[in-house]
Chimera marker file (.cmm) of the C-alpha trace (Angstrom):
<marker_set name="trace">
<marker id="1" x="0.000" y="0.000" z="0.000" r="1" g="1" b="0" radius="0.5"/>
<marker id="2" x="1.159" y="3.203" z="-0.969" r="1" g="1" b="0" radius="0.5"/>
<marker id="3" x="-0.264" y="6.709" z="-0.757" r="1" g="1" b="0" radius="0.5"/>
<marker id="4" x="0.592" y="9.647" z="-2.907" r="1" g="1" b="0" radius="0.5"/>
<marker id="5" x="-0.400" y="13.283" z="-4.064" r="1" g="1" b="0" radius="0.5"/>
<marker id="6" x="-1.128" y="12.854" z="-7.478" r="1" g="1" b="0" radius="0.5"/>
<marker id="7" x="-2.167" y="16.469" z="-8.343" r="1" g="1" b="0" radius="0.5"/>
<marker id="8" x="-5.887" y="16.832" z="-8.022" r="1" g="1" b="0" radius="0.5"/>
<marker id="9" x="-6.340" y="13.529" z="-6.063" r="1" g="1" b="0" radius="0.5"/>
<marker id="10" x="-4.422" y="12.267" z="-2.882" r="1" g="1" b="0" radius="0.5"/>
<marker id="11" x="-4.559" y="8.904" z="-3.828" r="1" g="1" b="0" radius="0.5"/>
<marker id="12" x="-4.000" y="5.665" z="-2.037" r="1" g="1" b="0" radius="0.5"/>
<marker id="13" x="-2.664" y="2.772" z="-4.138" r="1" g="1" b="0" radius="0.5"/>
<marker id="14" x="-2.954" y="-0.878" z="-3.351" r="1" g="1" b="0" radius="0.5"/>
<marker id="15" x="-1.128" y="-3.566" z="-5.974" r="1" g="1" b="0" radius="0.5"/>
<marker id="16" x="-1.307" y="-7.201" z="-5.593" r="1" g="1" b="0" radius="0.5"/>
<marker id="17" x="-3.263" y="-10.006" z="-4.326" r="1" g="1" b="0" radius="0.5"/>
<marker id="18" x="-7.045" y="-9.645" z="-4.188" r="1" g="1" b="0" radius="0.5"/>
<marker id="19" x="-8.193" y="-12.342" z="-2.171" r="1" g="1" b="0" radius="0.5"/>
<marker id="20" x="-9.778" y="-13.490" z="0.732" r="1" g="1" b="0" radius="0.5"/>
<marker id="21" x="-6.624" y="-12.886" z="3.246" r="1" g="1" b="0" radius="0.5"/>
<marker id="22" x="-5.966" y="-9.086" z="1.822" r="1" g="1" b="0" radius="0.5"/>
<marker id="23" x="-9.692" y="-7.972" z="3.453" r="1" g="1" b="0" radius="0.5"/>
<marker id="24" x="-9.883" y="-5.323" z="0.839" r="1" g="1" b="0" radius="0.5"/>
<marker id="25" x="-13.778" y="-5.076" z="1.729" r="1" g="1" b="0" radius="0.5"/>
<marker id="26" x="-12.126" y="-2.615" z="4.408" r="1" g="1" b="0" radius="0.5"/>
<marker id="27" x="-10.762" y="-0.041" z="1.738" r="1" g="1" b="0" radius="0.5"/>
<marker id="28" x="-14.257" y="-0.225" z="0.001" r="1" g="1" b="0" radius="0.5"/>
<marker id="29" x="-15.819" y="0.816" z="3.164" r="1" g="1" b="0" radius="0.5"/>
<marker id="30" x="-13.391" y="3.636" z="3.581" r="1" g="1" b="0" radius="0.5"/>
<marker id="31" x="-14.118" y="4.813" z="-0.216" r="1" g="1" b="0" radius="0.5"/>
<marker id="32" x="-17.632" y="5.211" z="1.281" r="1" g="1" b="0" radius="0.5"/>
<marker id="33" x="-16.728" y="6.841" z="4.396" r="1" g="1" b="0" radius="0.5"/>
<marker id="34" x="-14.180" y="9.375" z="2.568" r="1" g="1" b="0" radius="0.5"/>
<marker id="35" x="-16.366" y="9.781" z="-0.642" r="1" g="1" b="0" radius="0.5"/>
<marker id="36" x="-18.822" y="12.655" z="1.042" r="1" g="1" b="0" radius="0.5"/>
<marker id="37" x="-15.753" y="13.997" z="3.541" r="1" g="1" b="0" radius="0.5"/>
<marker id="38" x="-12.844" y="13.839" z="1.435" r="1" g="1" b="0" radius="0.5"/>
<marker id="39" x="-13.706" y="13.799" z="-2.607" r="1" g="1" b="0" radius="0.5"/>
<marker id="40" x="-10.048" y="14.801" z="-3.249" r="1" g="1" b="0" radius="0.5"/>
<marker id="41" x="-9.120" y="11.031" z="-1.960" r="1" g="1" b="0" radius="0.5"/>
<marker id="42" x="-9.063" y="8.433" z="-4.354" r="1" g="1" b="0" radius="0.5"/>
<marker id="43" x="-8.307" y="4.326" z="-4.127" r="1" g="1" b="0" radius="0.5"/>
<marker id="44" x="-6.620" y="2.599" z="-6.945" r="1" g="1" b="0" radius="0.5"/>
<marker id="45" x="-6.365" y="-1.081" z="-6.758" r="1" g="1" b="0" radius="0.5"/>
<marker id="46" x="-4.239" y="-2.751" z="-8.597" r="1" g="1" b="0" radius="0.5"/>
<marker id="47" x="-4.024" y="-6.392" z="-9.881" r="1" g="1" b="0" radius="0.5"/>
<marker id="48" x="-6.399" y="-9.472" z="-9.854" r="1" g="1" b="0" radius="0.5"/>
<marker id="49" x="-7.185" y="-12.560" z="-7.777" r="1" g="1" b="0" radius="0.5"/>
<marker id="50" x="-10.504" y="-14.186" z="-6.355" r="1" g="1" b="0" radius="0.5"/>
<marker id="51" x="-12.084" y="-11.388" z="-4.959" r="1" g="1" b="0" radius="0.5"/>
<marker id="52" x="-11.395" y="-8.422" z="-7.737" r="1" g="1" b="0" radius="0.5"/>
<marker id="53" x="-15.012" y="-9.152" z="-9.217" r="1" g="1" b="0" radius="0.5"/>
<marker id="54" x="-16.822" y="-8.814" z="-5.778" r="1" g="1" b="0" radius="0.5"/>
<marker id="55" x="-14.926" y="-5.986" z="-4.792" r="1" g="1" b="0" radius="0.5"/>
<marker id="56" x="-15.629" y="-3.989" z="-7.971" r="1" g="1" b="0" radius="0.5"/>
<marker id="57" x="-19.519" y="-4.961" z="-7.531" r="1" g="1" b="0" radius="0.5"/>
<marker id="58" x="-19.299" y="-3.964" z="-4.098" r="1" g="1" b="0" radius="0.5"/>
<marker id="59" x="-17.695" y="-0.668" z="-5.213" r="1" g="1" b="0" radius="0.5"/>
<marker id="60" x="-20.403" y="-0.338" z="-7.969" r="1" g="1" b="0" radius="0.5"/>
<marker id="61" x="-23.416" y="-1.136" z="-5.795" r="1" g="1" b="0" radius="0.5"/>
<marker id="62" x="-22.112" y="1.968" z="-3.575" r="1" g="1" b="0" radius="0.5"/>
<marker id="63" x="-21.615" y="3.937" z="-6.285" r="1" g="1" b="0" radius="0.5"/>
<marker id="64" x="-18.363" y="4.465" z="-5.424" r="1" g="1" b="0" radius="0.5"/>
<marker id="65" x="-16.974" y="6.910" z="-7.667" r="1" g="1" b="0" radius="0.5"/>
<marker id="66" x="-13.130" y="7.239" z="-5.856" r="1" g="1" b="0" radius="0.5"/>
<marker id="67" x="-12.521" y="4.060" z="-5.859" r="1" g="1" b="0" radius="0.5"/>
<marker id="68" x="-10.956" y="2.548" z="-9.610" r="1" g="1" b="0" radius="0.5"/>
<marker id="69" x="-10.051" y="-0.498" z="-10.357" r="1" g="1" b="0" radius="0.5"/>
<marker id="70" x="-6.660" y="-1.405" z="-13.275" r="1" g="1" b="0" radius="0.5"/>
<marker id="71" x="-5.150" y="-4.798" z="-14.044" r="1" g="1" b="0" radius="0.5"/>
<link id1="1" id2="2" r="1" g="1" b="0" radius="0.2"/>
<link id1="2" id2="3" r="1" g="1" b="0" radius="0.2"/>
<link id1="3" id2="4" r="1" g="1" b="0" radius="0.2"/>
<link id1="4" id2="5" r="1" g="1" b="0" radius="0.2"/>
<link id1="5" id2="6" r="1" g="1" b="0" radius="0.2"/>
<link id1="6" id2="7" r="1" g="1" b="0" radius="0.2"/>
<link id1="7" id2="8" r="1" g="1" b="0" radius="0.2"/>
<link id1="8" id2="9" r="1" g="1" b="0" radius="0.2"/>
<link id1="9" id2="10" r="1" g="1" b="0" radius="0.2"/>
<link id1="10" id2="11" r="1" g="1" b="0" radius="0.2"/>
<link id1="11" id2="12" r="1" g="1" b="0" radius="0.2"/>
<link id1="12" id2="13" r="1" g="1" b="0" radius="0.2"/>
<link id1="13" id2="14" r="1" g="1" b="0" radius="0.2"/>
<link id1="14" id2="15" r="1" g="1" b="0" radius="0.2"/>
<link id1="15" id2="16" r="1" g="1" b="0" radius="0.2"/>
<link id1="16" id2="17" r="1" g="1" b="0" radius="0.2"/>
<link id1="17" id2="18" r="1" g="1" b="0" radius="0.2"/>
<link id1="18" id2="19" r="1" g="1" b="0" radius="0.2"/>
<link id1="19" id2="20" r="1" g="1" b="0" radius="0.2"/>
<link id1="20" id2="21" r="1" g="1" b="0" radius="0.2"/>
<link id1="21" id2="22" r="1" g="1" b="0" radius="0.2"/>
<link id1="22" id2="23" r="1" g="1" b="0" radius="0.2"/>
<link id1="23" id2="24" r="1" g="1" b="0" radius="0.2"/>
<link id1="24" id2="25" r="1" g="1" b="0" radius="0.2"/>
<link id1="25" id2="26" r="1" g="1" b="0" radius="0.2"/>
<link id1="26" id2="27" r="1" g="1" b="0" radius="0.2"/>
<link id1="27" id2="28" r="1" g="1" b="0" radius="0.2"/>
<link id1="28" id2="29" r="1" g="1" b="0" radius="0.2"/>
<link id1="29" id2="30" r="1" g="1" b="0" radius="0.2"/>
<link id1="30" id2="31" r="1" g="1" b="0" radius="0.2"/>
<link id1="31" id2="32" r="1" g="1" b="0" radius="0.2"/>
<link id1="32" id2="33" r="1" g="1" b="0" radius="0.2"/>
<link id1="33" id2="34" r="1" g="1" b="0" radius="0.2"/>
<link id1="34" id2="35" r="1" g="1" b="0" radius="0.2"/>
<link id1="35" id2="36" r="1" g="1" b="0" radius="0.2"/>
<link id1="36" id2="37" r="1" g="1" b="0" radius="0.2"/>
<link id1="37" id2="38" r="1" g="1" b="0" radius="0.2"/>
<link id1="38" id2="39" r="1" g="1" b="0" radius="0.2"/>
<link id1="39" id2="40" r="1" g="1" b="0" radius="0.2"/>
<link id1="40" id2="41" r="1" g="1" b="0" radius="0.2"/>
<link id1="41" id2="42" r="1" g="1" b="0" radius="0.2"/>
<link id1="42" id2="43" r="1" g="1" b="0" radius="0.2"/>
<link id1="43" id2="44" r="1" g="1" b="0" radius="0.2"/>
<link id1="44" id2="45" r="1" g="1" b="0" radius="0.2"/>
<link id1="45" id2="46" r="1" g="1" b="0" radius="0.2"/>
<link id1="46" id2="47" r="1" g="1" b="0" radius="0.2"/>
<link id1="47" id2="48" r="1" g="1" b="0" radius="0.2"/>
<link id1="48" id2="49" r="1" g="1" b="0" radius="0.2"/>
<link id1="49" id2="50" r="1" g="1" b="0" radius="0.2"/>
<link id1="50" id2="51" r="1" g="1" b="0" radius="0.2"/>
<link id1="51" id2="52" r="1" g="1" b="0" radius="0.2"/>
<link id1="52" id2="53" r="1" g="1" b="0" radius="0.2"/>
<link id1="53" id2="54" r="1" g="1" b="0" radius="0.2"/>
<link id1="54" id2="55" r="1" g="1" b="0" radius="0.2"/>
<link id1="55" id2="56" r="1" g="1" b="0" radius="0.2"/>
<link id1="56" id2="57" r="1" g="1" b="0" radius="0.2"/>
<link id1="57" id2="58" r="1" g="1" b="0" radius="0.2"/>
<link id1="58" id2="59" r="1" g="1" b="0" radius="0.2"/>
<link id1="59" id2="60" r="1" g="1" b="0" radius="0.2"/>
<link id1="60" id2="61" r="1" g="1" b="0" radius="0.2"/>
<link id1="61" id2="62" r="1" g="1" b="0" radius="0.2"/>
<link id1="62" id2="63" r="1" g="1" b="0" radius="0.2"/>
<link id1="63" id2="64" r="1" g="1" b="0" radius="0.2"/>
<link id1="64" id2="65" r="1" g="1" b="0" radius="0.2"/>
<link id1="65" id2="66" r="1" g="1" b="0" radius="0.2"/>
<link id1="66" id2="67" r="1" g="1" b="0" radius="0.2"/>
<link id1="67" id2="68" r="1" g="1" b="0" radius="0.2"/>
<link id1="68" id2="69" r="1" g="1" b="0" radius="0.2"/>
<link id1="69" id2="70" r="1" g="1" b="0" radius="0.2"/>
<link id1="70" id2="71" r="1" g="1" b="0" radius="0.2"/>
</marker_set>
């Protein structure tokens, strides 16, 4: 996990591993949390594995709009 200023976004990156184990439900629920207090924070996760496909309907069914998924 790494966290950055990325000009308009302070953005919080995540590559690896989505699986059980890497309880990545947790930075969905902060996307939520953040999304109305902090729109200039933004999660990028980054890779594949088991749980990629709930976590991005998870992220969708919130409509979740700082939180982006990349391969």
């Amino acid at each position: 996990v790494a966290a950055h200023f990325s000009g308009d976004f302070f953005e919080v990156v995540y590559a690896g591993n989505m699986g059980r184990p890497q309880a990545l439900h947790t930075v969905i629920e902060a996307a939520q949390l953040l999304q109305a207090r902090a729109s200039r924070v933004r999660f990028t996760l980054i890779g594949g594995g088991t749980e990629k496909a709930r976590l991005q309907a998870l992220a969708a069914e919130r409509g979740l709009f700082n939180v982006r998924f990349l391969p």
